[in-house]
Each structure stands twice: as C-alpha cells, then as structure tokens.
C-alpha positions as CSV (number, residue, x, y, z in Angstrom):
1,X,0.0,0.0,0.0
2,X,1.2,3.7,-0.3
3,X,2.7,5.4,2.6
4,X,0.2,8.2,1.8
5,X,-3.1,6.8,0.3
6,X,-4.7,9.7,-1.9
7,X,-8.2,8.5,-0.6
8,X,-9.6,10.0,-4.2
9,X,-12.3,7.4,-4.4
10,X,-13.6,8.6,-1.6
11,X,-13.8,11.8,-1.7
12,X,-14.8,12.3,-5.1
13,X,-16.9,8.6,-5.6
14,X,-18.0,8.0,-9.0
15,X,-15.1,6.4,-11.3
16,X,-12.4,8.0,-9.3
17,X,-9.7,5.5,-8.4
18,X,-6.8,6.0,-6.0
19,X,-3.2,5.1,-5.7
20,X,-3.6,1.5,-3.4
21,X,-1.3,-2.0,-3.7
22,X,-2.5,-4.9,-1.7
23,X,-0.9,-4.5,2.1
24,X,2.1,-6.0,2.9
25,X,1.1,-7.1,6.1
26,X,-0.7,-10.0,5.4
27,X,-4.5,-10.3,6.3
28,X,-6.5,-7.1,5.2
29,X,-8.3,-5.6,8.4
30,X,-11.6,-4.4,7.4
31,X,-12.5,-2.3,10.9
32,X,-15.7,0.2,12.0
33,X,-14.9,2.2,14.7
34,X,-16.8,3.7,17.6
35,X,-16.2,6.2,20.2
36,X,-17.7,9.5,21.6
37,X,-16.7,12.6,20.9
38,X,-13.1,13.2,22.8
39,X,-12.3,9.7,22.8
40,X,-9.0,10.3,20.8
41,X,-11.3,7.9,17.6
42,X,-9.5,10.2,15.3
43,X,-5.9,9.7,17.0
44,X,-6.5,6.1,16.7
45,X,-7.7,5.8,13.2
46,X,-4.5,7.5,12.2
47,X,-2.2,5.2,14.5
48,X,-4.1,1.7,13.5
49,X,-4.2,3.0,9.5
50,X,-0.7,3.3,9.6
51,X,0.1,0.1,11.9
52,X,-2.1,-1.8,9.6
53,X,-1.9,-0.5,5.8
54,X,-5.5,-0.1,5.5
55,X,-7.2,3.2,4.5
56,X,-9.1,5.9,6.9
57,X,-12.9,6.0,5.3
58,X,-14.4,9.1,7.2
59,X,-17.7,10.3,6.4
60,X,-16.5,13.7,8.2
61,X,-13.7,14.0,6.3
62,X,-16.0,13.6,2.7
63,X,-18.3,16.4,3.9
64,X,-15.5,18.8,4.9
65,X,-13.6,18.2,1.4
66,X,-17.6,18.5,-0.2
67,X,-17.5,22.1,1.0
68,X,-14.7,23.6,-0.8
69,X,-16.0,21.5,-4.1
70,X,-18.7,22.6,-6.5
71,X,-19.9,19.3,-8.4
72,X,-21.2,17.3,-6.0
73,X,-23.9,13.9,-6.1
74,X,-27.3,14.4,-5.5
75,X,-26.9,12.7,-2.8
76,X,-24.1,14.6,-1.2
77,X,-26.0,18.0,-2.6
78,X,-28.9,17.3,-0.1
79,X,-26.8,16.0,3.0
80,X,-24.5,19.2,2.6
81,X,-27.8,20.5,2.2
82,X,-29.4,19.6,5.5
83,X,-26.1,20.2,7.2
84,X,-26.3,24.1,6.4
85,X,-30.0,23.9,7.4
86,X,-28.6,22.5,11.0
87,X,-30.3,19.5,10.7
88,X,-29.2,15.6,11.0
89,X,-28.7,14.0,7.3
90,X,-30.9,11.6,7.1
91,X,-30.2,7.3,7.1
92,X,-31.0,7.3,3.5
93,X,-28.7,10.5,2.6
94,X,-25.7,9.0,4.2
95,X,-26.5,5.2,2.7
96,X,-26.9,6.8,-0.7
97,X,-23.4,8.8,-0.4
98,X,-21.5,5.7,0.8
99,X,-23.0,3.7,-1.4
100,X,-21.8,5.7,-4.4
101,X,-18.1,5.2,-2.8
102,X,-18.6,1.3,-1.9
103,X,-16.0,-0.1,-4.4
104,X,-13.8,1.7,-1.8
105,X,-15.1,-1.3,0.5
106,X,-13.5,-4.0,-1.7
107,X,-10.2,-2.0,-1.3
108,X,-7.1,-4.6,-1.4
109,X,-5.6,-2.3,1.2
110,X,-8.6,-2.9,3.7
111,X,-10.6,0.4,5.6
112,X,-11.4,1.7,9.0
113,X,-14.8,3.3,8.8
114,X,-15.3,6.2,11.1
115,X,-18.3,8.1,11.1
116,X,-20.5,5.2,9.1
117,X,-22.3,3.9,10.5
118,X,-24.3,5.7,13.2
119,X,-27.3,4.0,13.1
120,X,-28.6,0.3,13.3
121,X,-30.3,0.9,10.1
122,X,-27.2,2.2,8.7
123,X,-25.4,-0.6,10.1
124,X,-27.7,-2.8,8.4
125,X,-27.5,-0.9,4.8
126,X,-23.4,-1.2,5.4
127,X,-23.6,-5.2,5.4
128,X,-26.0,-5.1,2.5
129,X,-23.2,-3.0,0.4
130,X,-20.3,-5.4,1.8
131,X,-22.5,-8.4,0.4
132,X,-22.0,-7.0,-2.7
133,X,-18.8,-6.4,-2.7
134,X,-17.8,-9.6,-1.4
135,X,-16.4,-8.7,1.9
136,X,-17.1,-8.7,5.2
137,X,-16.7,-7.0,8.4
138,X,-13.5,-8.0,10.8
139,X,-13.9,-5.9,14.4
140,X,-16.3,-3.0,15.4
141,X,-13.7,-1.5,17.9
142,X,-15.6,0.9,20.3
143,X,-13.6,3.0,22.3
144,X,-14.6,3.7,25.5
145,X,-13.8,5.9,28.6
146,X,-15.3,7.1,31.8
147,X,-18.0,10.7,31.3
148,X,-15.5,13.1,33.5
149,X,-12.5,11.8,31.3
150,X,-13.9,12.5,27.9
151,X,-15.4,16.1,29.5
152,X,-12.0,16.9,30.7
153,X,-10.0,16.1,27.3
154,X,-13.2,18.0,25.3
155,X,-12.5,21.4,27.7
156,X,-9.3,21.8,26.4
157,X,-9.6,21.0,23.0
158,X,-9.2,23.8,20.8
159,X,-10.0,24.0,16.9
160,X,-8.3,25.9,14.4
161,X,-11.8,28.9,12.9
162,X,-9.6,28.3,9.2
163,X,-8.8,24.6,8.4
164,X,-10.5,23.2,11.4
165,X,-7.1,20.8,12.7
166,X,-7.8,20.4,16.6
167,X,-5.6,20.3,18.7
168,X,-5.5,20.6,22.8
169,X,-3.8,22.7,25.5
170,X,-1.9,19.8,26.9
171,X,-2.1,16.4,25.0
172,X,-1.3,17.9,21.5
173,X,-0.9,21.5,22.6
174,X,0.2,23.9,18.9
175,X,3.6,25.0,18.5
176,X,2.8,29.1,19.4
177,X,0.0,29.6,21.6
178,X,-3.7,29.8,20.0
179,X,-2.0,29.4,16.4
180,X,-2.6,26.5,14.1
181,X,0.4,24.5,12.9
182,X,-1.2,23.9,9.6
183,X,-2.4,27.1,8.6
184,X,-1.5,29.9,11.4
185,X,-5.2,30.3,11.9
186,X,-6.9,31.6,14.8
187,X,-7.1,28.0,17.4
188,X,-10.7,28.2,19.4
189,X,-12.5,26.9,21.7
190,X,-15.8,25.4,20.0
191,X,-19.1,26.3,22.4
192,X,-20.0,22.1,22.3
193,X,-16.3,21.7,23.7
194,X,-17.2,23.6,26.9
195,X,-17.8,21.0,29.6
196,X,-21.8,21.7,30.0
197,X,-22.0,21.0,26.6
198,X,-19.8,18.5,26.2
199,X,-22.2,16.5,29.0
200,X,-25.4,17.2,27.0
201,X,-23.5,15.9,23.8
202,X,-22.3,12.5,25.6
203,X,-25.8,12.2,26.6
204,X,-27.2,12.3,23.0
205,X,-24.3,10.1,21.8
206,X,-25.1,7.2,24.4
207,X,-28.6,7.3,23.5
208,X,-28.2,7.0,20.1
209,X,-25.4,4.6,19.7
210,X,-26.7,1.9,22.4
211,X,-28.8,0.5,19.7
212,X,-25.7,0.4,17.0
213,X,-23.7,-1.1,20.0
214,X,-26.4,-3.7,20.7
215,X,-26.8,-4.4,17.3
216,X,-23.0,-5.5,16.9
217,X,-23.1,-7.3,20.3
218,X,-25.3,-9.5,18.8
219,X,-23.4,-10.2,16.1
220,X,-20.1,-11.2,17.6
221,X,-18.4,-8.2,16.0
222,X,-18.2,-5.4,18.7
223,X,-14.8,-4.9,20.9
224,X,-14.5,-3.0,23.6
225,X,-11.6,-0.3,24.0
226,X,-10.4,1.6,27.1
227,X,-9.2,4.2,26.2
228,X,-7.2,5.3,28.7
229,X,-3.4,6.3,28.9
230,X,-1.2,7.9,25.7
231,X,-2.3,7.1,21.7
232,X,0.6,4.5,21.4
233,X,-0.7,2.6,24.5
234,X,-4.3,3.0,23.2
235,X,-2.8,1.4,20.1
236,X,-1.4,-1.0,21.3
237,X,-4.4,-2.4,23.1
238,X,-6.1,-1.9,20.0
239,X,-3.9,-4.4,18.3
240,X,-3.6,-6.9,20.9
241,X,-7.7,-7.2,21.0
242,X,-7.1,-7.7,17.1
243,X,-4.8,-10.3,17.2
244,X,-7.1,-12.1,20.0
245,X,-9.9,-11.7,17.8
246,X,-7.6,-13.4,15.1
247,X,-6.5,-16.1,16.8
248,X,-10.0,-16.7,18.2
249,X,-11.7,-16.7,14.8
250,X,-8.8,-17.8,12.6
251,X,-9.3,-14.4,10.9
C-alpha cells in the first residue's frame, strides 16, 4: 500500500480511483470504529491506518472536502444541504453517499470506517453494500472511557476557525500559543467543547449509539476499547484485541 493513500475514491466517488497496492502485512483488516466525541477515535484511526496499511474511510472527512468543491452527487447536494439547514442528514442520505463510494469497500488495502455507521439501520445498509462487494466485516472497535474523562479532554480541545485541525492545550498542545500548525489560523474553543455542553453531547451520543452497539453485540463483532493512557498505548491495546480476535476466529 502507499505510505500516503490519496483517498480520491472517496472523496470524489463515482469512477475515481486512488493510488492502493495490496498491504504488505498480510491479512487485510476491514475495521468500524466507535467512540464518543473526545475519545481520541481520530488519533487512533490514524495510528491503527498506519500500523495496519488499511485506509481511513471518514464520512467527516467527505463532507469537509464537499464544502470547498462545487460538483457534487445528489446525494451529497442534499446532506451538505441539511447540514447548512442544521439538521441531521438523514439514514438514507448517508446510505446513498457511501453507497456511491462502496468499491472503496472492496479496497485490497482494507478500511477503518469512522463516522459510518451511526445507526442500526445504517449498520444494516453497510452489510447489505459489503455483500456486494464480497467482503465482510473484521472488528467493530468501540472505544470507550469514563463521562469526566472524555469532559476533561473535550475542555481543552481547541479547533483551528480556518482549516479546522484540533488540537488541545496539553495532549497535543500547537507550537505558538492559539495558532494553528497547519495554517497559522486563529485556534478556538468550540461552544460544544465547553464542559456543560460537552455532558449534554455525551448524553445524545449514548442514547443513540446503544442501539448500534447492541446491534454488533449481537453479532459477535463489537470490541471493547479503554481508552485510557497515551495514543501509542491505546494502540497497542487496540492491536492486541485484534490479534485475540484473530486467533480466536482464525481471521
């Protein structure tokens, strides 16, 4: 796999293609990932995309590219759409836009899916487009750590108002105070980052992802994370439920 997948498939669907080999480390993880906001997801998808040569499918990351683009799907039209209007994109939005980026699901480099899905109907519209494709799911990893841990870490996250990198005061603090690495933008403090919001947003993420974390219970396919202590020790209790899950299944 390239050291830097281009991802073009998926941001751009259609007949895009992008610049993947097959990995080179033998069985090709094809991973959902779960976690509330401030769980360090995003740190992890990075670490375990790297440690595993498989390719970081973010539904975020599609809508953020979507905005500085002009020809977009239908689909995508109406769920950027809805977004402006400050409303949820619907089941069916989000199914239609991943659905128009599925051959990314067949990938020989393998995926981590962040973002998709959120939903136990969109959980169930995910195995329906990996049954055509011909693959199936390895792991749901859900990451998971205690309310005043995750309020904590979200207090002192700050977000850049230009490109929107995030950083935080302590764990990844920016190299000059309240500037952005990346761009030298502006670094904020976003009002649902401010710990009574953060505990009304962790409410409304528990109550609507019990049912997707049911759901994969049933199936065998859930695994739980702490995620406690640095990234690299995060990581490497993410790979050591993997290889578990490997042994156990003869994955």
């Amino acid at each position: 796999m390239s050291k830097h997948p281009d991802r073009a498939a998926w941001f751009e669907g259609g007949d895009a293609k992008c610049d993947v080999s097959p990995s080179p480390r033998g069985h090709v993880y094809r991973l959902v990932l779960l976690g509330p906001p401030g769980v360090g997801k995003g740190t992890q998808a990075e670490l375990l995309c790297k440690a595993l040569g498989t390719c970081h499918l973010s539904t975020g990351d599609v809508f953020r590219a979507a905005q500085c683009q002009t020809d977009h799907s239908p689909a995508l039209k109406a769920a950027l759409e809805a977004m402006r209007r400050g409303e949820l994109v619907s089941d069916d939005l989000v199914v239609s836009m991943v659905s128009e980026r599925s051959g990314c699901l067949s990938c020989s480099g393998g995926f981590l899916l962040d973002g998709f899905p959120r939903t136990a109907a969109q959980a169930e519209a995910l195995n329906e487009l990996l049954e055509q494709q011909g693959v199936g799911l390895d792991a749901v990893l859900s990451y998971e750590l205690p309310l005043s841990e995750i309020v904590d870490r979200l207090s002192g996250r700050r977000t850049c108002s230009k490109c929107k990198a995030v950083f935080h005061v302590t764990a990844r603090p920016p190299q000059k105070e309240e500037v952005c690495d990346l761009c030298g933008g502006q670094l904020i403090q976003r009002e649902d980052d401010r710990p009574e919001s953060s505990r009304v947003r962790m409410q409304a993420y528990e109550e609507s992802t019990k049912p997707l974390a049911d759901y994969y219970q049933k199936t065998g396919l859930l695994v739980p994370i702490r995620a406690e202590g640095s990234p690299e020790t995060i990581l490497e209790r993410s790979r050591d439920a993997l290889l578990a899950l490997a042994v156990s299944s003869k994955i």
